[in-house]
N, C-alpha and C positions, 0 to 999 in steps of 0.2 A: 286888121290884124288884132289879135288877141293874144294874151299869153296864161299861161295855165302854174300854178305852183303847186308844187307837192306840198304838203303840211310833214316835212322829216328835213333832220338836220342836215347839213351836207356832205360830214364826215360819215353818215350811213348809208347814205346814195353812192359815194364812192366805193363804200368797203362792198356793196351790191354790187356795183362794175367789174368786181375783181379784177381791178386794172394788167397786174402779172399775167392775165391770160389773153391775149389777144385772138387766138385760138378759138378756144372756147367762145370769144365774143362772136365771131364767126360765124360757128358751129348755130348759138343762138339765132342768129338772123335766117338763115339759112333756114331752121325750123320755119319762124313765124311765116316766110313765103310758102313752103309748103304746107301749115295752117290754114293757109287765104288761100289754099287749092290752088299754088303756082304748078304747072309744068316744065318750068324751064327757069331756073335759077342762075345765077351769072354773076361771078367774084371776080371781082380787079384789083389789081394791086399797080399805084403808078412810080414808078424804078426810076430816081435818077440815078446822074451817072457814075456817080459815089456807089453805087447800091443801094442806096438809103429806098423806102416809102416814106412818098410824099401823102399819099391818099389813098382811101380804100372806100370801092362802091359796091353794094351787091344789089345786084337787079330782079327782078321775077316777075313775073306776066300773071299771078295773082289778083282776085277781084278787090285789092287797094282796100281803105279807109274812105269813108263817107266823111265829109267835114265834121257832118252834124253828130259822129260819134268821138273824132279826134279828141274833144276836150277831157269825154270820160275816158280815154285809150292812156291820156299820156296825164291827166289831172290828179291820180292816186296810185296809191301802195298796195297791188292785193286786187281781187275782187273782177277775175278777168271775167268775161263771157265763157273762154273757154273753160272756165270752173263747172260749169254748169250745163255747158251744150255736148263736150265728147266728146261729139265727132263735127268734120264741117257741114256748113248748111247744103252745098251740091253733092257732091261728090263723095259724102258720107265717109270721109279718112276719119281714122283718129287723132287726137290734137295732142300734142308735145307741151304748147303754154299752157298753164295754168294762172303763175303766180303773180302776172298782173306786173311784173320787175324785168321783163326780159329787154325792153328798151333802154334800159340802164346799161348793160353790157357794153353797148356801143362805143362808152368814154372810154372802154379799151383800145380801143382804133384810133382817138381822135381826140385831139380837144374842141373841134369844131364839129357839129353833127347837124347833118340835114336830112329830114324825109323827106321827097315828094311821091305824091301816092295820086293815082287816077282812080276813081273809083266811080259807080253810079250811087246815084243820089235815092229820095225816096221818091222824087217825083221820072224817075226813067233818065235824068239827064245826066251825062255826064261831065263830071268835072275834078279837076285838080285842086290838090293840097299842099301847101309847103307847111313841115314842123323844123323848126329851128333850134340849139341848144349849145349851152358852152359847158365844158367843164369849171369852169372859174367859176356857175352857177346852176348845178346838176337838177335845183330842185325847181328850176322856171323853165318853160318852154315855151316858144313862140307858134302861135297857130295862126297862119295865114286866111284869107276871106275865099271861100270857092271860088276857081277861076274856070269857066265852060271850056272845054275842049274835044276835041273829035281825035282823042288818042285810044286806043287800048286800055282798059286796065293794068294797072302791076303800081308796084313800089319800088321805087330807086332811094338805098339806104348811101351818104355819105359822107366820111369823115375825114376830116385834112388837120392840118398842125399834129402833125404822128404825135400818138401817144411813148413813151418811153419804152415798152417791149415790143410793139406792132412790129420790128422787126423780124419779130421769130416768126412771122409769116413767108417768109424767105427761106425759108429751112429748108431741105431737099424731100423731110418727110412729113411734111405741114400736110400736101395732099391726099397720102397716106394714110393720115390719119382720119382726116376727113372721111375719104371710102371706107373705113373702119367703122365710122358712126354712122353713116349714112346706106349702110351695103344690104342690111337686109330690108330698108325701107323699099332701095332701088331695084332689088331683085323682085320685090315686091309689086313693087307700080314701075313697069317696063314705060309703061310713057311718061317720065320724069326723067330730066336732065338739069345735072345739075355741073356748072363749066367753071375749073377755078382757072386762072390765067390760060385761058383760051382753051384748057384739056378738059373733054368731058373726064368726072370721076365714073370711074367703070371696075367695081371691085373683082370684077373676073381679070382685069391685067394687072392685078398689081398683086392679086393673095396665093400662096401657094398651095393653097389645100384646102377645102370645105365639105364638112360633112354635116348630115343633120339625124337627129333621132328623136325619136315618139319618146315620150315620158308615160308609164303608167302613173296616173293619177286619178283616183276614183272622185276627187271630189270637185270635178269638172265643171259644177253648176250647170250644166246644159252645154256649155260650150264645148267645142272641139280640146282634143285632147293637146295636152303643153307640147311643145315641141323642142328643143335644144340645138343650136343652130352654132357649129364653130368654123370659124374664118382664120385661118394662119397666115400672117404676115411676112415677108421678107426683115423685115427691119419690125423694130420695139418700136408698138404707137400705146401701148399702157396696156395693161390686162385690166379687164372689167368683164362682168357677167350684167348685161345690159337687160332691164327688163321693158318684153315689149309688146305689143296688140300685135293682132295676129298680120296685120300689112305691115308689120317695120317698125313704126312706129314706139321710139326709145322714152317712154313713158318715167326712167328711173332707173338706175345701177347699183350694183354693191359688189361685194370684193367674189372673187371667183373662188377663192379659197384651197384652192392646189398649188403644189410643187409641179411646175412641170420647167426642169431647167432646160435651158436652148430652144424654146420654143417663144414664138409671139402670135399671141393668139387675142382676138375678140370671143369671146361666147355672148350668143343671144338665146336667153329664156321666151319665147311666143307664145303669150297665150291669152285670149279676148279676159280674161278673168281678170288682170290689171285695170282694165279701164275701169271697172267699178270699186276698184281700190286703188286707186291712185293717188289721192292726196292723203293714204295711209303707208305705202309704197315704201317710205323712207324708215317704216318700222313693221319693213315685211322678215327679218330677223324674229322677230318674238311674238307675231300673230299665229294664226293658224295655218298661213302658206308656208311659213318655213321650213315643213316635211320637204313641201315642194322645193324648195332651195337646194335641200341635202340631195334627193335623186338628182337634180341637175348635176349638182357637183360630184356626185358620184359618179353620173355617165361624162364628165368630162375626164374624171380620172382614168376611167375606163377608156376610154378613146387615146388620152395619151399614153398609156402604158403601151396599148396596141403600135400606135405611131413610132414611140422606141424602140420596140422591135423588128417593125418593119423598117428604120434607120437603120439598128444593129447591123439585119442580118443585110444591105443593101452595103455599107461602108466595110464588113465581112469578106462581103463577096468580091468587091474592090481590091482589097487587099490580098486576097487568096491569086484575085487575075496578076494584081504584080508582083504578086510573088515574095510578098513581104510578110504575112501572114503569119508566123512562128511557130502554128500549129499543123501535122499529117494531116491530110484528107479524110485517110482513113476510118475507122470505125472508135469511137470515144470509149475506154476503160470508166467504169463507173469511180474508179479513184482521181480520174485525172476530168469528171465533166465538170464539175464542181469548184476548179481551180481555175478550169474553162472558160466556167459562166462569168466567176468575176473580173476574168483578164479580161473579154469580150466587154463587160459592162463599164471597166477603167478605161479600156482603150479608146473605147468607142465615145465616152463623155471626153476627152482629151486630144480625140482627131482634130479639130479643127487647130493643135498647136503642135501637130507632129512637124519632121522635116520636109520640104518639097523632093527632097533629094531621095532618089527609092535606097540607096544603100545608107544612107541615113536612118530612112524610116523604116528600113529592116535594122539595122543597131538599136534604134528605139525601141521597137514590140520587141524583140528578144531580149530586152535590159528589162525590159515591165514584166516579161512571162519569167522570168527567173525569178526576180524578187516575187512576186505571188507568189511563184512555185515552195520554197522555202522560208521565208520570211513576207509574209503579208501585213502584217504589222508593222513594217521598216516601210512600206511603198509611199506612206504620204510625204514624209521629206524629202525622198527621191523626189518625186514629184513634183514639190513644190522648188525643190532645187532646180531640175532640169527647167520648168516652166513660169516660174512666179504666175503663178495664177490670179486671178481677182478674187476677190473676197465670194463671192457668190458662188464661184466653180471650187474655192478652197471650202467653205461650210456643205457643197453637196458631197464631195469627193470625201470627205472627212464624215458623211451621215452614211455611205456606202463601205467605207471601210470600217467604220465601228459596227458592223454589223458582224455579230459575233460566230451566227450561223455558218456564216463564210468563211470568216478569217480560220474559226478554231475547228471548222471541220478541214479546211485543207491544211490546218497544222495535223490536223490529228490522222490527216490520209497519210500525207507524206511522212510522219514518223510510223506507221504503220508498217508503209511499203518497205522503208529504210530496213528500219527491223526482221521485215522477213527476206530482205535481201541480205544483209547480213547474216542471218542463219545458215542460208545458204554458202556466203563466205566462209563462215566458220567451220561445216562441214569438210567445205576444201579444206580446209587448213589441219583440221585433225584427223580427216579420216581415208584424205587420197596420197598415198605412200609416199609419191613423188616430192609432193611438198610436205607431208606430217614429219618423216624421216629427219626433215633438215629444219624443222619450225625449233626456233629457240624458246624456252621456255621464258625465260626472264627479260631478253631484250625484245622479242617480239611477241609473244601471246600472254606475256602479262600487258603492256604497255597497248596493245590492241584491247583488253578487256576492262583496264582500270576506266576505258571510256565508255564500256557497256554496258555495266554492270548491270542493269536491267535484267538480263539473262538471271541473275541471281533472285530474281523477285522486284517487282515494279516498282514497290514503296520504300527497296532500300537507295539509300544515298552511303558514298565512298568517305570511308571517315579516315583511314590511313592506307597507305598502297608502299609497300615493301620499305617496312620500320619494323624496328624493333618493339619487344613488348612494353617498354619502357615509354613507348610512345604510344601506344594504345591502351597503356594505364592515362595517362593524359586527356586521351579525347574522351575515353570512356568516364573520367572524373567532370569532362568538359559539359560532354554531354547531359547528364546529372545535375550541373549546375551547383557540384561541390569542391570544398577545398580537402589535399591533405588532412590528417588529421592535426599533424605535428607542423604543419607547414610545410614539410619537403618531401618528396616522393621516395622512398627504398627502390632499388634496383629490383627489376622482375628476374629472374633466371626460371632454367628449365632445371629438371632434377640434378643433371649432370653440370649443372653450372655454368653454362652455357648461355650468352645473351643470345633470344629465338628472334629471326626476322621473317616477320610477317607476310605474306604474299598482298592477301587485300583482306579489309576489315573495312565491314558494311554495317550500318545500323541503318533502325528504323522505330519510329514509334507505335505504339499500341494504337489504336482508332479509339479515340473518346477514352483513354484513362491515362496516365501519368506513370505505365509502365513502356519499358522498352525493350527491342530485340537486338542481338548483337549477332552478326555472321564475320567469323571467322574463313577464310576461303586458303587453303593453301596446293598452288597448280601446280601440276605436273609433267615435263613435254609428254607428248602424243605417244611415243617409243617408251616410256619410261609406262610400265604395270604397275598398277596398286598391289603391294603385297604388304608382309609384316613391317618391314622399316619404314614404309610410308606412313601406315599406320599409326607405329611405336611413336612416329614423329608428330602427327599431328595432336596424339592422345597427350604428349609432355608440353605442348603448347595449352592444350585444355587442363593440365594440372598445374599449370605454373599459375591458371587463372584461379584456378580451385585452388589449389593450396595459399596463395596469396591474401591476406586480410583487407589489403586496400583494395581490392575488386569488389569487396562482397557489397550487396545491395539485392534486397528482397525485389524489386523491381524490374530489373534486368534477367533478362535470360540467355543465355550463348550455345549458337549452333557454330560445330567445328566442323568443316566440308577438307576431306583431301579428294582433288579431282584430277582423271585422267581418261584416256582414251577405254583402258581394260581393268580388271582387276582377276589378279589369283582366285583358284577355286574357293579357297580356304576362307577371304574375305568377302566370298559373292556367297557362301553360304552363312557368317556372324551377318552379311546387310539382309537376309530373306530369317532372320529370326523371325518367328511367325510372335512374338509377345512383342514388336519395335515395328514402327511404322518402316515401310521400305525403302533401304538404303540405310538406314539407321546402326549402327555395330556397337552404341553405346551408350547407354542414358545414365548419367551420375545424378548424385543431389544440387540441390542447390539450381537446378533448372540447366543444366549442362547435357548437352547430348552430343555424339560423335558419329560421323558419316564418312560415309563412302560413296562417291558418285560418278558415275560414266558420263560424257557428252554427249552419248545418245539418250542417256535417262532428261538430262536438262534440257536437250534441245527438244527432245520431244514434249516435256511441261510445258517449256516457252511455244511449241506449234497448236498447241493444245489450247494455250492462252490466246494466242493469235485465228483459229482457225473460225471464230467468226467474222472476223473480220475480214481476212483474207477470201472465204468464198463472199461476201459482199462486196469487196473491193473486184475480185473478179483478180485478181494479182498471182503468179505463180512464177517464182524468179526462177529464172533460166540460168545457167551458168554466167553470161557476159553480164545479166545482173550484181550476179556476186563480185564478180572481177573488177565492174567500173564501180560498188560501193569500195572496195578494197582500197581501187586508187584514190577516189573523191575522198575519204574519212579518213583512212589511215595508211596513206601512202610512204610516211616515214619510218615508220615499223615494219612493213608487210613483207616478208622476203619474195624475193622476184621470180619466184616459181607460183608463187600465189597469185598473179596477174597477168599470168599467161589462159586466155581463155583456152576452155577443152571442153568436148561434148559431153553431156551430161550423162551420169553412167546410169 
């Protein structure tokens, strides 16, 4: 017997072991038999009755270790055969070792380590080797004298005095993993069996899904073209994009570099081009193969977007069968596909934390389709309330809903549709007898409109709603950003001395200057015609502004609107002065003008505003539109002739 010593200290032989991986030490062995051209590999693990391992053997029917190479196998750092050979001497595979350290792995298993290896010699005989090793001395090993025997070839690796994690050999997904790293060699070379605790690894029973695809890549070298090989998992055994010869052979990995949440995937790169870059491999990032990295990664992206779809529309369809679905069958509104796709894409990332319970999990998607519907913005707290998610499902579900195209097109449908469902209302309201007749002007169609106000022009915002002018000296000082001059405000009156209360009072400001718009609005019920006194009335609201010192401001300009259903002949011909834009009955100085305005003049602006949209959206409110916006919005105001649906006239 002889013993062989490494020339390296033994705090480096260890940190080689990577003791934490028991696994992986494994995984190692398991190569080097199929390196020696094993066909049949065999892992043991011995259980007592604690659970613990006590020992771990792996066996292989490989053509063994000659003695007379054992010393240079196990005597240095570096410098294997396989650096230099490629492929095996028979059977011409490609080799997985190179770096001359994979016998080190072992002290992951064991503090006790034995080979024994049958192999033939150089003169045809055969004969056995025992190598020997402790942890307590990583850098000596013991080589036994050739002993003749009439065995088989193969290598029996094993280790006893368990090392500190050789437990996690016991895992449920230790095997797993295994056929993960091992799956495209095996699909590869059908006559290789490799047995971990008695179960052959066989990647067809245990992955749920494999697809493979051709890579264009022109700069092939002569070799066959790259191939991209993915294997999905039941259970997380690590994502890696594994690079490999075109038999399996895992030559080197690096990050797969996709999103793909809920899935557990292997990808294998294939292609003979590896073998002659192999021990640059580890900085195949910043060579010239790296294009090749990106098409992989791009066809794996591709493939799982696909895979999400066809999830989608499978757990869709599920739902549709029991009837928990939240969505018609029917045929999808271009307004509503869009709110669709993202309830469809939340629901379906979130199924696996729904209820078991079907009326449950119909209360769940109708709680999710509503929030989208109106508030998509609001959904992640729900969300995270209803389910406390993990951190991984909370960062994707938060990259899905900050997506702007989404959220701010289905805010921007749904105030759309709202809007021309409302018009619709509004029509009811002022121009079908039944309910015009009895619409109050002050407790119900101002109080319905102070929350519309849009109707009046998009960019204004409501600065005072039925005050006096005394108060819209105020906002209008507010708004300006001035004081008083004397510090206290003077009372506004109209000519007749009279304090004027204001219906609604809209501004807004100029785009890009430092001037502003003021809209005065003062309504009328429906029943009530615009004639002289309406007029006279709103024109003493416009003088009390003009006549007044503390209103003046070169910046500000005021539109006075009286509005009703009709107007007198008298006032439908001063609004059709042909020298005054129409509607107009009076332009003063100082930037003041006075109107007159019908509901069909506004509402037809506002359809006018809306009406590209509306034919994009494909939207056309039917009366029961208008009736269920009436209840939904302003069901405290609406008098109860307004929410009586009736055919549309």
């Amino acid at each position: 017997m002889g013993t062989v010593h490494i020339e390296a200290k033994p705090d480096h032989l260890l940190r080689l072991a990577r003791q934490k991986d028991p696994v992986g030490a494994v995984v190692e062995m398991i190569w080097n038999a199929l390196d020696a051209e094993a066909s049949l590999v065999t892992v043991d693990l011995e259980i007592n009755e604690l659970g613990g391992v006590e020992s771990v053997s792996i066996s292989d029917d490989g053509h063994g270790m000659p003695n007379a190479s054992c010393r240079s196998y196990f005597g240095g750092l570096g410098g294997s055969w396989k650096t230099t050979a490629k492929v095996s001497p028979q059977l011409k595979r490609g080799l997985h070792g190179r770096s001359g350290q994979g016998r080190l792995r072992v002290f992951a298993l064991g503090g006790q380590v034995r080979w024994a290896t049958v192999a033939e010699a150089a003169d045809g005989r055969i004969e056995r080797t025992v190598i020997s090793g402790s942890v307590d001395s990583p850098a000596d090993f013991d080589i036994s004298q050739p002993e003749p025997v009439q065995l088989p070839c193969g290598t029996r690796v094993e280790a006893s005095v368990p090392a500190d994690f050789v437990g996690r050999l016991t895992q449920d997904d230790t095997a797993q993993q295994l056929a993960s790293t091992f799956a495209p060699f095996l699909a590869a070379n059908p006559d290789v069996r490799i047995v971990y605790q008695g179960t052959p690894l066989d990647p067809a029973t245990v992955w749920t899904d494999v697809a493979e695809y051709p890579l264009p890549w022109p700069d092939s070298d002569g070799y066959a073209a790259p191939v991209v090989r993915v294997i999905e998992w039941p259970k997380d055994v690590g994502r890696v994009l594994a690079l490999c010869d075109t038999n399996g052979v895992v030559l080197d990995d690096v990050s797969p570099g996709i999103q793909a949440p809920g899935y557990h995937f292997t990808a294998y790169l294939l292609w003979d081009g590896f073998v002659e870059r192999r021990d640059d491999l580890s900085l195949a990032e910043l060579d010239e193969i790296a294009p090749l990295l990106a098409i992989a990664r791009d066809t794996l992206r591709t493939h799982f977007k696909q895979r999400e779809q066809e999830r989608r529309a499978r757990l869709i369809q599920e739902w549709k069968t029991e009837g928990v679905y939240p969505y018609s069958a029917g045929p999808v509104e271009p307004a509503r596909a869009v709110e669709r796709e993202l309830f469809d894409e939340v629901a379906t990332r979130i199924a696996r934390r729904l209820p078991g319970v079907t009326q449950s999990k119909r209360t769940t998607l109708r709680l999710l389709r509503e929030i989208i519907s109106h508030d998509p913005s609001g959904l992640y707290p729900v969300l995270d309330e209803l389910f406390r998610l993990p951190q991984p499902e909370q960062e994707e579900l938060k990259r899905i809903l900050q997506r702007t195209s989404l959220a701010e097109v289905i805010k921007a449908t749904s105030q759309v549709t709202d809007r021309l469902d409302f018009l619709a209302a509004l029509k009811k309201l002022v121009f079908e007898p039944e309910v015009s007749r009895t619409l109050k002007e002050r407790s119900e169609l101002h109080k319905i409109l102070e929350r519309e106000t849009w109707i009046f022009g998009d960019a204004y915002t409501l600065m005072v709603s039925d005050q006096s002018l005394d108060t819209v000296l105020k906002r209008h000082l507010m708004a300006l950003g001035r004081e008083p001059g004397n510090g206290q405000l003077h009372p506004v009156r109209r000519e007749d001395g009279r304090t004027g209360i204001v219906d609604l009072m809209l501004g807004r400001a100029h785009r890009g200057t430092f001037g502003r718009e003021h809209l005065v609005v003062e309504l009328k019920a429906p029943k009530v015609k615009i004639g002289q006194v309406e007029v006279a009335q709103i024109k003493s609201y416009a003088k009390a502004v003009v006549g007044d010192p503390q209103f003046h401001d070169a910046r500000v300009s005021w539109d006075f609107w009286v509005v009703s259903t009709e107007m007198d002949d008298v006032v439908r011909e001063d609004a059709s002065a042909p020298h005054l834009p129409p509607g107009c009955i009076a332009e003063w100085k100082n930037g003041v003008r006075i109107w007159a305005r019908t509901w069909s003049e506004i509402i037809d602006d506002c359809e006018d505003r809306l009406h590209f949209y509306r034919d994009r959206l494909n939207h056309d409110p039917a009366a029961e539109h208008a009736v269920e916006y009436l209840r939904r919005v302003h069901a405290d105001v609406t008098p109860a002739a307004a929410t009586v649906s009736t055919s549309p006239r």
